[in-house]
N, C-alpha and C positions, 0 to 999 in steps of 0.2 A: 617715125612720124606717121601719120593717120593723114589720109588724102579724102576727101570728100567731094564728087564729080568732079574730078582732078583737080581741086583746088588742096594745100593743105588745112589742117588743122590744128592747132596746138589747146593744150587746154591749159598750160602754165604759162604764161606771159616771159618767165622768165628761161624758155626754150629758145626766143629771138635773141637773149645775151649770150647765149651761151653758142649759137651760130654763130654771133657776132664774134665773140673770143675767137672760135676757129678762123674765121676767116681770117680776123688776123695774125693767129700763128701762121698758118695759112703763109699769109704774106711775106710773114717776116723770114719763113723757110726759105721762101723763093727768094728773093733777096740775098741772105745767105748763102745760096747755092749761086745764084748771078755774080757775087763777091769773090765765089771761089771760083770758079769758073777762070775768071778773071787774072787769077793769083798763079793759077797752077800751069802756066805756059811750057815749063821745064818736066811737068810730070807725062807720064805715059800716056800712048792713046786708047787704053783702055778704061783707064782712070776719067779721062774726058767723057768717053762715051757714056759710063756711069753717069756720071755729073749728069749728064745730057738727058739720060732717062729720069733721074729723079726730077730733076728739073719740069719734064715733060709732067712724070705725073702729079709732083706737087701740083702745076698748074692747069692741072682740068682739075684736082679734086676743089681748086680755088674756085676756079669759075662755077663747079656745080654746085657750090655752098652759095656763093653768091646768087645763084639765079633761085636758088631756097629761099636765101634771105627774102629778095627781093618779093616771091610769091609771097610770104610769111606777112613782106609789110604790107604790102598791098590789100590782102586779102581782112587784114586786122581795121584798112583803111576802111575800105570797103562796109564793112560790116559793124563799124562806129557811125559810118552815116547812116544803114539804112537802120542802124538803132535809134538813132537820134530821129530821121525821120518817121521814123513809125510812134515811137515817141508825141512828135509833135500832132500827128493824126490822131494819136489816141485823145488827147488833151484838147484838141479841137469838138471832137466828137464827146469828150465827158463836158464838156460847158454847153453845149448848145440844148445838153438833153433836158434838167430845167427849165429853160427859157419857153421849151415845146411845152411841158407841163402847166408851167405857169399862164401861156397862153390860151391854153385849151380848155383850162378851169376859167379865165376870164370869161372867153367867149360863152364857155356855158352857162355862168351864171347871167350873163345879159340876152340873152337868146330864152330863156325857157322862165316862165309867169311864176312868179315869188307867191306865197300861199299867205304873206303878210301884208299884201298891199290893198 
């Protein structure tokens, strides 16, 4: 993924499902691994320890997808509004430009002597 003043980037919308997927495989590992964990009282304690590590790193690589995701949505938030407001600046600024024209031709024809009267 593409960082941009450390914020990220994605340029396919469909890179936020696909974190999202992970995450919850993500989940669902850990889970699984908590289930066994649970199960396995009569196995060895090396076998625990395993569990234990994988468990551990299932759950940072969970959290760090997560704190992805979360930049991923924010940043798509972010940047719907300031499209939308900039948007609405533009669209403010293309009507008003008319209204100047329009006015500025009145006032001159009433300000400056007709060569017909």
């Amino acid at each position: 993924m593409q960082t941009l003043n450390g914020k990220l980037i994605t340029e396919d919308p469909s890179e936020l499902d696909k974190i999202k997927q992970e995450i919850e495989n993500l989940t669902q590992q850990f889970e699984h691994l908590e289930l066994q964990m649970t199960t396995i009282s009569e196995n060895s304690e090396n076998d625990k320890t395993d569990y234990l590590k994988q468990i551990v790193s299932v759950e940072t690589s969970l959290q760090k997808l997560e704190r992805i995701y979360n930049r991923l949505l924010s940043t798509t938030i972010v940047a719907a509004i300031g499209l939308a407001s900039w948007s609405v600046v533009l669209g403010f600024n293309h009507d008003q430009t008319p209204i100047k024209q329009v006015n500025s031709t009145v006032d001159s024809a009433l300000t400056q002597p007709s060569a017909n009267r």
